[in-house]
C-alpha positions as CSV (number, residue, x, y, z in Angstrom):
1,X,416.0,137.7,143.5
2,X,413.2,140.3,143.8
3,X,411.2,141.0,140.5
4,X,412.4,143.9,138.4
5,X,409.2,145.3,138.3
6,X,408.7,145.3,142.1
7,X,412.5,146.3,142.4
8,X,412.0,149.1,140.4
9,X,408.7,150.3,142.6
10,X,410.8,149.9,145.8
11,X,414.2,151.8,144.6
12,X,411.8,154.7,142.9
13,X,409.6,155.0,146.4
14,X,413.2,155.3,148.2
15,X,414.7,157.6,145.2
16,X,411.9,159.9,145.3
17,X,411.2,160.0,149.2
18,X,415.4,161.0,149.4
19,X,414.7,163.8,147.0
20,X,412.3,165.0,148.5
21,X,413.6,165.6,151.5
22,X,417.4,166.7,150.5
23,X,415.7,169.7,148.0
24,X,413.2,170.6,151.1
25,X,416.0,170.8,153.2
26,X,418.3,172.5,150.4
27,X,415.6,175.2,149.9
28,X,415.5,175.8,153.9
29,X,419.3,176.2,154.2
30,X,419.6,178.7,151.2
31,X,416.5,180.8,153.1
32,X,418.4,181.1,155.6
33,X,421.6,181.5,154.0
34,X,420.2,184.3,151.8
35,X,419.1,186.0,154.8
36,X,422.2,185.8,156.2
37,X,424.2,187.0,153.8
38,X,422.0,190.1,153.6
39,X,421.9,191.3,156.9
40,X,425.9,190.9,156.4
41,X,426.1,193.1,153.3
42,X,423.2,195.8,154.4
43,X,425.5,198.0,154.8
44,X,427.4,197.6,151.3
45,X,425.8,199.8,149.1
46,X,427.6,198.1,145.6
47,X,426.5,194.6,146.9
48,X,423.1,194.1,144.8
49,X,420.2,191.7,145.8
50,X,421.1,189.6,142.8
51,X,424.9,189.4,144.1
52,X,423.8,187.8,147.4
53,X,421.6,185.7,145.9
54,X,424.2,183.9,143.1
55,X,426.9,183.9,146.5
56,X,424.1,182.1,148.4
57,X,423.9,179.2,145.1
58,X,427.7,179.4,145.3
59,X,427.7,178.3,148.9
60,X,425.1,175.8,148.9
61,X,426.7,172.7,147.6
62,X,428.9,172.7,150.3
63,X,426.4,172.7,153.1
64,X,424.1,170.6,151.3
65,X,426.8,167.9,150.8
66,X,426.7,167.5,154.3
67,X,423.2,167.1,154.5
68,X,422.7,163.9,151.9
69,X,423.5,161.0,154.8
70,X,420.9,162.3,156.6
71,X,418.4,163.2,153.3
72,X,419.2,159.4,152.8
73,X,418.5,158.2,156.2
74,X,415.3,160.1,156.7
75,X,414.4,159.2,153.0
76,X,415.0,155.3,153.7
77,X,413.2,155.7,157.3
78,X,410.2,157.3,155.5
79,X,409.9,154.8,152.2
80,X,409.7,152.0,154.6
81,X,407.7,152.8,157.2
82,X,405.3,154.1,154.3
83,X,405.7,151.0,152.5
84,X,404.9,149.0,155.7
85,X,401.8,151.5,156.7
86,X,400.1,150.7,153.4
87,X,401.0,146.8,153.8
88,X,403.1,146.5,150.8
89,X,405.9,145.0,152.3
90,X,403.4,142.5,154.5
91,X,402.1,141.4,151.0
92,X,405.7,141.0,150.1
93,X,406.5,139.4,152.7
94,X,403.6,136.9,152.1
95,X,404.8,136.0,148.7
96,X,408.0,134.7,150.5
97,X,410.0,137.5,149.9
98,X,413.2,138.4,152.7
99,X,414.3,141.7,154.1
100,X,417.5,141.6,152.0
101,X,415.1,141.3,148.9
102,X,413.4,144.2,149.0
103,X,416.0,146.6,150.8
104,X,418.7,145.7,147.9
105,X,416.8,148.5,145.7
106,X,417.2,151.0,148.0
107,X,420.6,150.0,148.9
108,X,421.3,149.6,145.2
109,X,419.9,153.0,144.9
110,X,421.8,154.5,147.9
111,X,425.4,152.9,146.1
112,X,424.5,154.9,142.8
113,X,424.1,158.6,144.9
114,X,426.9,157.9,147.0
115,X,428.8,157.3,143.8
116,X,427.3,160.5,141.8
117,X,427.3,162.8,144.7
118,X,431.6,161.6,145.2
119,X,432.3,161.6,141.1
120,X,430.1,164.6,140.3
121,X,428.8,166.1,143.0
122,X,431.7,166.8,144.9
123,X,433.6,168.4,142.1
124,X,430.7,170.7,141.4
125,X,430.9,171.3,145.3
126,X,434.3,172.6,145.0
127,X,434.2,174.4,142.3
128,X,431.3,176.3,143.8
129,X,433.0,177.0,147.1
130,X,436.2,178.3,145.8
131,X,433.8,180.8,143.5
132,X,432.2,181.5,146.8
133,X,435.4,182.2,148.7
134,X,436.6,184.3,145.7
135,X,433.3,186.6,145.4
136,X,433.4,186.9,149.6
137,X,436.6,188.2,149.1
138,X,435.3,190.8,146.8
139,X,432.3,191.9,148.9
140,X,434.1,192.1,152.0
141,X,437.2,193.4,150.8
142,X,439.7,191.1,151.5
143,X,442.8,193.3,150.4
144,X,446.2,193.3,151.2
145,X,445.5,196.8,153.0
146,X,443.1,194.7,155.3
147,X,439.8,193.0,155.0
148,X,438.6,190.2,155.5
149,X,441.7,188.2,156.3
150,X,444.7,189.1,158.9
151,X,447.9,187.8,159.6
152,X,447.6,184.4,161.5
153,X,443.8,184.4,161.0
154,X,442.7,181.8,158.3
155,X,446.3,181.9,157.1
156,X,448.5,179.0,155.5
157,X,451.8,178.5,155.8
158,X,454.6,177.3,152.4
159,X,458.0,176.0,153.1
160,X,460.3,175.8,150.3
161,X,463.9,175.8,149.6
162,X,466.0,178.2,147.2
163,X,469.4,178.8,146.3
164,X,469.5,181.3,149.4
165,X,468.3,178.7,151.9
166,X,465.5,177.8,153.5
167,X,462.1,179.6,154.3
168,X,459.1,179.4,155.9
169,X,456.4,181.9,154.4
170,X,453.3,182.9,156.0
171,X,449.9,184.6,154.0
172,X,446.8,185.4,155.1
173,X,445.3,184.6,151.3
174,X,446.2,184.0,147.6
175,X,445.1,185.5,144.5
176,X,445.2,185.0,140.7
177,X,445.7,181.2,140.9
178,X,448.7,181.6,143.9
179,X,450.5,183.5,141.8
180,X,450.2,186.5,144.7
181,X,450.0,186.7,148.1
182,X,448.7,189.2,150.9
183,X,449.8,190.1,154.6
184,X,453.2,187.9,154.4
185,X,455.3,187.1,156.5
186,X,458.7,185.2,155.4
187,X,461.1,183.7,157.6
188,X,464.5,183.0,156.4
189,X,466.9,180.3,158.2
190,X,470.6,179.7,157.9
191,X,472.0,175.5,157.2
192,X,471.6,175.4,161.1
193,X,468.3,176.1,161.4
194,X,468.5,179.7,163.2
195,X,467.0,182.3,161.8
196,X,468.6,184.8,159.7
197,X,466.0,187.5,159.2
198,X,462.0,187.6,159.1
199,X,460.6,189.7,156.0
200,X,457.2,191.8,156.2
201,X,455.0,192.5,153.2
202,X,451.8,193.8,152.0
203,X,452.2,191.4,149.3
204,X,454.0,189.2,147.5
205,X,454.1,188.6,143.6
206,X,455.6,184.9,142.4
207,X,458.1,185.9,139.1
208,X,460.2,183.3,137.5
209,X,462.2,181.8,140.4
210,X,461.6,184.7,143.0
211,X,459.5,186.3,144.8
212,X,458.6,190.3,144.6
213,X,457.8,191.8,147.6
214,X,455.6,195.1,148.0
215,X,455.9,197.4,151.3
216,X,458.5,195.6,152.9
217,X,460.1,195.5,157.0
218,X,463.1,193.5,157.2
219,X,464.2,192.5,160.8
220,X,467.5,191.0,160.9
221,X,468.7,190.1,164.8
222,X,470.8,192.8,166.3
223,X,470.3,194.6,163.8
224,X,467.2,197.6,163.3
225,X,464.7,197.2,161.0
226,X,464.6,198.4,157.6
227,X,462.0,199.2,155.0
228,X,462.2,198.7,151.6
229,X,459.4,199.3,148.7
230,X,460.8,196.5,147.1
231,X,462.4,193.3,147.7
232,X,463.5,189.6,146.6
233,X,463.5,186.3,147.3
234,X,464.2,183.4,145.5
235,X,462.0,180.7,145.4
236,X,461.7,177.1,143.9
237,X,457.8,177.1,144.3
238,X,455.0,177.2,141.7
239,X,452.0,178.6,141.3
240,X,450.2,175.3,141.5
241,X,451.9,174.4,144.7
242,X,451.0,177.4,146.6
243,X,447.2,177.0,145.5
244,X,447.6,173.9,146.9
245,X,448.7,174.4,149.9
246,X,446.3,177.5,150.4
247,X,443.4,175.6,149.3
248,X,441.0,173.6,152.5
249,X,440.6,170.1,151.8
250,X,436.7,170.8,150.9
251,X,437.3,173.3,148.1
252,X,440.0,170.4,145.9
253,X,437.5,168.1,143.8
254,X,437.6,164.3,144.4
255,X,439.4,164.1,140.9
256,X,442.5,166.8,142.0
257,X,442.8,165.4,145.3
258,X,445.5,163.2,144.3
259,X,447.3,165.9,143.0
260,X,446.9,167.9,146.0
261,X,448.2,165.1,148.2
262,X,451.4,165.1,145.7
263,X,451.7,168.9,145.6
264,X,451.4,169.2,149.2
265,X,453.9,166.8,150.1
266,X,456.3,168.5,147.8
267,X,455.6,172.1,149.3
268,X,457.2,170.2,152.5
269,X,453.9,169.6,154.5
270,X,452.2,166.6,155.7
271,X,448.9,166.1,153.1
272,X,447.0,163.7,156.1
273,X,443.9,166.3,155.8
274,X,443.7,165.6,151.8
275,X,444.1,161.9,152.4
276,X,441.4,161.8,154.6
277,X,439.4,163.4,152.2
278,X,440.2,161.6,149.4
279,X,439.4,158.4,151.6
280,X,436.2,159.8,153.3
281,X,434.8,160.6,149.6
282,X,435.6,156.8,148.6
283,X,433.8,155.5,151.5
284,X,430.7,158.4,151.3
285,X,428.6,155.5,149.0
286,X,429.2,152.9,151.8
287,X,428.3,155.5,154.2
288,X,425.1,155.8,152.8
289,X,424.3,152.1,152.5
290,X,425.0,151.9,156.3
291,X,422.4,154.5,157.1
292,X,419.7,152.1,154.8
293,X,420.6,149.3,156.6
294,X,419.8,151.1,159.8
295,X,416.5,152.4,157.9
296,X,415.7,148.7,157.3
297,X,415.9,147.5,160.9
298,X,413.5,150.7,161.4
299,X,411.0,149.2,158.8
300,X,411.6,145.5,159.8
301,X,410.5,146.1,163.1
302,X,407.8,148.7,162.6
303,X,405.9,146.0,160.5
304,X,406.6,142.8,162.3
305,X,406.0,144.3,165.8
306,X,404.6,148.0,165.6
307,X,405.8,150.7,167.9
308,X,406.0,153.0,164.7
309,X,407.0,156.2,166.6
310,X,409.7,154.7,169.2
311,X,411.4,152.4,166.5
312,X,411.5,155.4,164.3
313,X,413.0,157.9,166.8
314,X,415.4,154.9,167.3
315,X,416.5,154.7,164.0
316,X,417.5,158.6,164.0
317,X,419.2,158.5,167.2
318,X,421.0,155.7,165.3
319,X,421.8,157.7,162.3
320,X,422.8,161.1,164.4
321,X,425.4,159.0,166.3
322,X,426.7,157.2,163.2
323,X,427.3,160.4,161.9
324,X,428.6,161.7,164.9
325,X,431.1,158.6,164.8
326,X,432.2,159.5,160.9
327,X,432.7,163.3,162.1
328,X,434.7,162.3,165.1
329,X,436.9,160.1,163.1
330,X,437.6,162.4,160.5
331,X,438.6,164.8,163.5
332,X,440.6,162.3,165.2
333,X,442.3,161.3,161.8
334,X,443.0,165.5,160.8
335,X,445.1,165.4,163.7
336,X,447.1,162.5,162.9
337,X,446.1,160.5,166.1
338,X,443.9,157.9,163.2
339,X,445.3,156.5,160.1
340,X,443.4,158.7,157.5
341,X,442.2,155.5,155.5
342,X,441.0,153.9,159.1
343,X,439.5,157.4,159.8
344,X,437.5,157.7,157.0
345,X,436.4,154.0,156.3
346,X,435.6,152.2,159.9
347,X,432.4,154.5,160.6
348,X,431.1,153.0,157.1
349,X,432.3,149.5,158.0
350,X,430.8,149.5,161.4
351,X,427.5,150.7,160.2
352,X,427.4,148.0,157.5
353,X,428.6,145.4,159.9
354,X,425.7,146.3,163.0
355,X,423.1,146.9,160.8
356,X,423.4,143.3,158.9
357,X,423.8,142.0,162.2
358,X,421.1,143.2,163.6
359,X,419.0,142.5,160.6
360,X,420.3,138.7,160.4
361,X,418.9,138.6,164.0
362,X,415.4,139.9,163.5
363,X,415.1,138.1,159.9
364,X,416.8,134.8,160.7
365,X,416.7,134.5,164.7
């Protein structure tokens, strides 16, 4: 095994080149964010400097989570090719030490972010983005009068089933912890299946076993539609269901996803998109030890046979289509043509399994 001394100089060169890139690249994104976001609200004379700037920390955890395979990659890439540049890792190599020997630290280190950024970054993430989608709400006036959401755009659909039958409810947004709704749309159906009337409403307030309705069109076939101020349905729905089922995949924490998955499922609707999230954050440490492995071909072959700028742009090519692969599977597996846990785990497998490959090759023939 590699000293702990020379392990710890390798794994803090990796740590601190990563760094250094994923806050260069944070700081770039929120620019641009920030800049964004203000030309957006220039018109909005109650939306303050200081506003766009906490909704631009709000939405950056979410982009930025995103970004760490590639901070890693590039991080990995540029330890090593530095490290082979200066002739540390020929002087390694001289003392008889292997390729696996000194790329275990960074993969070691790579492990330990992939784990932080899925136990404690991710729920931070989240948290963040639902804050961010709350105060958007409020700057742009999302309202059930009309805003920033319409009926059948970003909208989410409950089913449920009540002593009156069952229903199918469409909303384009929740509020107050989906205990009300906005722009809904309810369709009712008979033990058949047919429908029995479709109910309109500004919005709709969850009570004790019913809903409450709020400037309401009733359309019942053959028959002309009514309005009502009021009007009830009963429901067997909770408050934590619907915030469920309203919620994207990306704003439920790794540590609720399970509960999401459960609630969903019970709300009547398939929970593939939170199983493949729950799956994809398992596999995000492995996913990052595949992109160091493809680093560490980069810096094999930069110091063994030169080439420094071609191996490198390899290595990135490399990396973009690994990633490429991981976002194509999680696509393939949101629409139910993957298994979610194949979906979110063979990019990382494959990654691992080519890179060792091809670093068994160059090491040991």
């Amino acid at each position: 095994m590699i000293g702990r001394l020379l392990g710890f100089y390798f794994a803090r060169r990796f740590l601190s080149a990563v760094l250094m890139i994923f806050f260069s690249c944070v700081a770039l994104i929120m620019l641009v964010d920030f800049l964004e976001m203000a030309r957006r609200t220039a018109d909005r004379d109650a939306v303050t400097t200081g506003m766009v700037a906490l909704l631009t920390l709000y939405r950056a955890p979410a982009f930025t989570e995103q970004l760490l395979p590639f901070a890693v990659l590039f991080g990995a890439i540029a330890s090593f090719v530095t490290l082979s540049r200066r002739l540390e890792l020929v002087v390694a190599r001289a003392v008889g030490l292997s390729a696996w020997q000194f790329t275990f630290p960074a993969i070691a280190v790579a492990f330990l972010i992939g784990v932080f950024s899925t136990s404690v970054f991710n729920p931070v993430s989240a948290e963040f983005k639902e804050r961010a989608n709350r105060m958007e709400s409020d700057i742009f006036n999302a309202s059930p009068a009309g805003g920033l959401l319409g009926p059948g755009q970003g909208s989410f659909w409950v089913r449920q089933q009540s002593v009156d039958g069952q229903a199918i409810i469409e909303a384009a947004g929740t509020q107050q912890g989906g205990r009300e709704l906005y722009n809904v749309t309810v369709f009712e159906f008979d033990r058949r299946g047919n429908v029995v009337q479709r109910v309109e409403a500004k919005t709709a307030t969850l009570e004790r076993g019913y809903w409450a309705l709020n400037d309401v069109r009733v359309l019942i076939p053959g028959f002309d539609q009514q309005a009502f101020a009021k009007f009830l349905i009963a429901t067997n729905l909770d408050p934590n269901q619907i915030q469920e089922s309203a919620l994207s995949a990306e704003t439920v924490s790794f540590w609720q996803l399970p509960e999401a998955i459960r609630s969903a499922e019970q709300a009547g609707f398939g929970a593939a998109r939170y199983r493949l999230q729950l799956q994809s954050l398992l596999a995000r440490p492995f996913l990052l030890v595949a992109m160091v492995l493809i680093a560490a071909v980069v810096g094999l072959r930069v110091f063994r046979f030169g080439g420094v700028g071609q191996t490198i742009l390899g290595g990135v090519v490399a990396g973009f289509l690994l990633y490429l692969g991981t976002k194509l599977a999680e696509d393939l597996g949101e629409a139910g043509v993957v298994h979610p846990i194949a979906a979110a785990w063979f990019p990382a497998v494959a990654g691992i399994f080519l890179g060792v490959l091809v670093l068994l090759h160059r090491e040991d023939g």
